[in-house]
Each structure stands twice: as structure tokens, then as C-alpha cells.
C-alpha positions as CSV (number, residue, x, y, z in Angstrom):
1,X,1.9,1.2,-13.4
2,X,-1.0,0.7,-11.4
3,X,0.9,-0.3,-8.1
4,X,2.6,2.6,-8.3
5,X,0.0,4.9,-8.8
6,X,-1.8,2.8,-5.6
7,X,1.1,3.4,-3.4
8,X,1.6,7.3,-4.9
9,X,0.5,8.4,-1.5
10,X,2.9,6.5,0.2
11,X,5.8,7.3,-2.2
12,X,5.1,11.6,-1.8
13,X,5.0,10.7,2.4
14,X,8.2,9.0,2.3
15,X,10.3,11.9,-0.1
16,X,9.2,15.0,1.8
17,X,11.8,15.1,4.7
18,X,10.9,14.2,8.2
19,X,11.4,17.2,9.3
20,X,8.4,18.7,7.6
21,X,6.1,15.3,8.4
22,X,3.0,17.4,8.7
23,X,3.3,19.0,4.9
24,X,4.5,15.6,4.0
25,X,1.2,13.8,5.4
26,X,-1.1,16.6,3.8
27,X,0.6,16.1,0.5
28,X,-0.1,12.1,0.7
29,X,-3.8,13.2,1.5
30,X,-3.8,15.0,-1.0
31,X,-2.0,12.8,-3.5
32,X,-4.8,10.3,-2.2
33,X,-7.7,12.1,-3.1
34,X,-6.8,12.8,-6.0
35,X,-6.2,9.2,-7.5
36,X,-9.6,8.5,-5.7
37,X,-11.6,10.9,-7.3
38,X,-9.6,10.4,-11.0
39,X,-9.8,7.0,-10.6
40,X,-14.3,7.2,-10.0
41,X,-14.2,9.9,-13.2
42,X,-12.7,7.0,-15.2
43,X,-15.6,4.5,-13.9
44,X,-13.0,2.0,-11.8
45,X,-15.2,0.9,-8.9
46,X,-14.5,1.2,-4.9
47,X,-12.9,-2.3,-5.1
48,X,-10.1,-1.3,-7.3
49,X,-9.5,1.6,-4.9
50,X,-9.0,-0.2,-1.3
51,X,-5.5,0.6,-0.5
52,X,-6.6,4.2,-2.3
53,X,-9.4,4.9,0.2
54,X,-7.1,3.5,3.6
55,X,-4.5,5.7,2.3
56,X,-6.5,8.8,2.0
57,X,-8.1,7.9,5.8
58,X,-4.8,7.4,7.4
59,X,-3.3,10.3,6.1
60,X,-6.1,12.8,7.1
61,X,-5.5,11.1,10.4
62,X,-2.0,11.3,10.2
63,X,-2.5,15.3,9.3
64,X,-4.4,16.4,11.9
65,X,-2.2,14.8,14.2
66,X,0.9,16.3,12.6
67,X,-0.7,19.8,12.4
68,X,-1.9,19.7,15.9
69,X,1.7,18.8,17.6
70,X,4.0,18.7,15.0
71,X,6.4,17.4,18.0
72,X,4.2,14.7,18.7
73,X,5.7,10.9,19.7
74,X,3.9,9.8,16.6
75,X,6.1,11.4,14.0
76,X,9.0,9.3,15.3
77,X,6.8,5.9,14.5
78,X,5.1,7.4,11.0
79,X,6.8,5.0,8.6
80,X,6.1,2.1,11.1
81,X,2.3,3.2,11.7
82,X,2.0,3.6,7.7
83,X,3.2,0.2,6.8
84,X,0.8,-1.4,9.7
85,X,-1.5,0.7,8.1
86,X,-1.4,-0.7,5.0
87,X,-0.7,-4.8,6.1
88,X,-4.3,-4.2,8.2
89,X,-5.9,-2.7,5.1
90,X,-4.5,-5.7,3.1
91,X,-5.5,-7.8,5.6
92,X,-8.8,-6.7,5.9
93,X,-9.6,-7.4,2.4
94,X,-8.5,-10.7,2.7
95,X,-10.4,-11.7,5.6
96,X,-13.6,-9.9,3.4
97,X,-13.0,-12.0,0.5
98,X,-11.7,-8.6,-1.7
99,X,-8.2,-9.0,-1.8
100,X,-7.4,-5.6,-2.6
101,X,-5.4,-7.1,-5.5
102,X,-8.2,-8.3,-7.4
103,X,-9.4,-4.7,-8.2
104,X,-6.0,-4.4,-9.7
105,X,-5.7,-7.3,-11.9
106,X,-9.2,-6.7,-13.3
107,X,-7.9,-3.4,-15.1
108,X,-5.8,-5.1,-16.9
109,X,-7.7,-8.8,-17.3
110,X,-10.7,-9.8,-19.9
111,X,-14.2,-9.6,-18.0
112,X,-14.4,-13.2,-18.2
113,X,-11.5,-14.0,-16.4
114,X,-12.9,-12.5,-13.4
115,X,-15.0,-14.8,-11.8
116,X,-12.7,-18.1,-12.1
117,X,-11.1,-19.6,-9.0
118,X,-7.4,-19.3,-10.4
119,X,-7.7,-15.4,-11.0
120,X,-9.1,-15.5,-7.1
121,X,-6.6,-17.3,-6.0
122,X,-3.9,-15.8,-8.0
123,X,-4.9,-12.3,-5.9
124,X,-5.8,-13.7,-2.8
125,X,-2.0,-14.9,-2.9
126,X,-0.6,-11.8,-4.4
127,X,-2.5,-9.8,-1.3
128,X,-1.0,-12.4,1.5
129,X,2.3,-11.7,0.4
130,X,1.5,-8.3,0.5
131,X,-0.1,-8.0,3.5
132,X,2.7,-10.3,5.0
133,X,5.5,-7.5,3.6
134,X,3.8,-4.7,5.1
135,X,3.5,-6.3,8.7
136,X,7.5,-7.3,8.6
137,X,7.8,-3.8,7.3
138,X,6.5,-2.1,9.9
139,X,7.9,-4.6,12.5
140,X,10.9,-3.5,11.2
141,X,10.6,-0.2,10.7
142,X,9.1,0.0,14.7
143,X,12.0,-1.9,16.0
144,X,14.4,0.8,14.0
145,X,12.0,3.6,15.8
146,X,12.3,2.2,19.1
147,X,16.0,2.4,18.9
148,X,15.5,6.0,17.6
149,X,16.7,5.3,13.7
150,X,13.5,5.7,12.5
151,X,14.1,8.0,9.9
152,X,17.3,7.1,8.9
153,X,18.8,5.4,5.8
154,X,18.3,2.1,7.4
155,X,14.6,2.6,7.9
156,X,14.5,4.0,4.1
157,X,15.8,0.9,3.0
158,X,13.8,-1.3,5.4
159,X,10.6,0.8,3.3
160,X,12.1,0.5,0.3
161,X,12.1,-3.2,0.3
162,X,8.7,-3.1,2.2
163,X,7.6,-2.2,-1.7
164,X,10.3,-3.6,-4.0
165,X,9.8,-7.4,-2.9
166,X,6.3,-8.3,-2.7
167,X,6.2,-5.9,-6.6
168,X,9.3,-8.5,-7.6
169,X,7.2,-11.5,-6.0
170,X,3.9,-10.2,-7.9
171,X,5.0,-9.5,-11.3
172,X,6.9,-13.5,-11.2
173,X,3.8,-15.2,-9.8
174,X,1.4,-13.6,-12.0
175,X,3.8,-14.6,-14.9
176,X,4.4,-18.1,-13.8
177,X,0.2,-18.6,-13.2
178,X,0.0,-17.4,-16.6
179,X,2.2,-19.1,-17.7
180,X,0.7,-22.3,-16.5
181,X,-2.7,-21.5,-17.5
182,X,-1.2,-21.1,-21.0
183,X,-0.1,-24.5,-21.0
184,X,-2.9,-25.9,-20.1
């Protein structure tokens, strides 16, 4: 549940029609903030909330843009720009040492587990994969833009499985490491 209220944002931007981008990025803004600031009323620190706080920054971007020239060339690479958006957020924490996973797993993981090099590692995995879905995502989904299909059912799909795989990939590995440690 808490992937998909992380990539909420995301999720409204990609259901409101293109045509309507503009209302469609002020709604993710919006979607944004809100998960920020209900997230902070619960106590969850800023780590838990990295792809939370890049969201809501790219979409008041994204916004202003979109409200200024709602004909603008950007509109025809949103879904590229949002995906690259997210695999340089991803990768960010990763190159910081706060793979934006690890805020994640501790919601749902015993204090104590925190600090040990599996549970690192574990997320610092989990995050590559993301990161590395994101940036074929929005190779992808640039490539189908270039060609003037990007917002078309292929580029939906292309999206789609941005999200889907690297959520299949996460919930096996985390499984098969606890699994493991449970052997041990």
C-alpha cells in the first residue's frame, strides 16, 4: 500500500487525459502535497518521503509550465520527463546513501532491523532496480514521443510496466531475502 500511495501523484497525472495536462499536473501537485503533509502529521520522517517531495517539485514545475503554454513542446514528452524524473530522484538517493526505498521498508520493519547491512542492502537493490525501470521507462516512453505516440496506448503500457515490474521484482526479492534470513 505504500508504493502506491508514493507513486499516487504519478497515478492522478497519468488518468487525467492529455488533453487537459495542465489540470492533470496541478492535480498530481496537489495529490503530492497532500501525502507530504499527511504523511509529517503521522510523524514519518523526510526520508520515507523522497520520491514524495520530487514528485511534488516536478509537478509545480510541470504546472507552471503547462499553465503558461498549455501548447508547449513539453506536454508531448510529459510521461518521458516524469519517468526521468523519477529514475534521477532514485538515483540520487542512491548515490546519497538513502535509497529512497529504505524509508519505505522501515514502516513496516522492527526498529532493530534498521541499521543491519542486509536490510541496506536489500533497499539499495530494491532502489537500483527501480531507478533502472524508471530510466528504460522514460527511454521508452521518449523514443514513443519522438515518433509522436507519446500519448498513446503504447506509451500507457510502456508506463504501466514502468510501475508493474520493478513492484513484481520488489515484493519477490523482499520475500526471497526474508526468506533467507529466516533460514538462517
Amino acid at each position: 500500500m505504500s508504493y502506491l500511495r508514493t507513486f499516487l501523484p504519478w497515478i492522478v497525472f497519468a488518468v487525467i487525459p492529455s488533453a487537459q495536462w495542465q489540470w492533470g499536473a496541478a492535480a498530481a501537485l496537489v495529490a503530492a502535497v497532500a501525502i507530504i503533509v499527511q504523511q509529517r502529521r503521522e510523524g514519518v520522517g523526510f526520508d520515507a518521503l523522497i520520491i514524495e517531495i520530487g514528485s511534488a517539485a516536478f509537478f509545480a514545475v510541470l504546472a507552471c509550465i503547462a499553465f503558461a503554454d498549455p501548447g508547449s513542446d513539453v506536454h508531448d514528452y510529459s510521461a518521458a520527463l516524469s519517468s526521468a524524473v523519477l529514475a534521477l530522484v532514485a538515483g540520487v538517493s542512491l548515490l546519497i546513501r538513502k535509497p529512497f526505498t529504505l524509508g519505505i521498508a522501515k514502516r513496516g520493519t522492527p526498529r532493530e532491523v534498521w541499521g543491519l547491512r542486509p536490510f541496506v542492502r536489500a533497499n539499495t537493490v530494491i532502489t537500483g532496480v527501480w531507478a533502472g525501470a524508471f530510466a528504460l521507462t522514460a527511454a521508452g516512453l521518449a523514443l514513443l514521443a519522438h515518433a509522436g505516440r507519446g500519448h498513446t496506448t503504447a506509451a500507457t503500457l510502456v508506463q504501466a510496466a514502468g510501475f508493474v515490474l520493478p513492484m513484481l521484482f520488489t515484493s519477490r526479492y523482499v520475500a526471497a531475502t526474508q526468506a533467507k534470513a529466516g533460514a538462517r
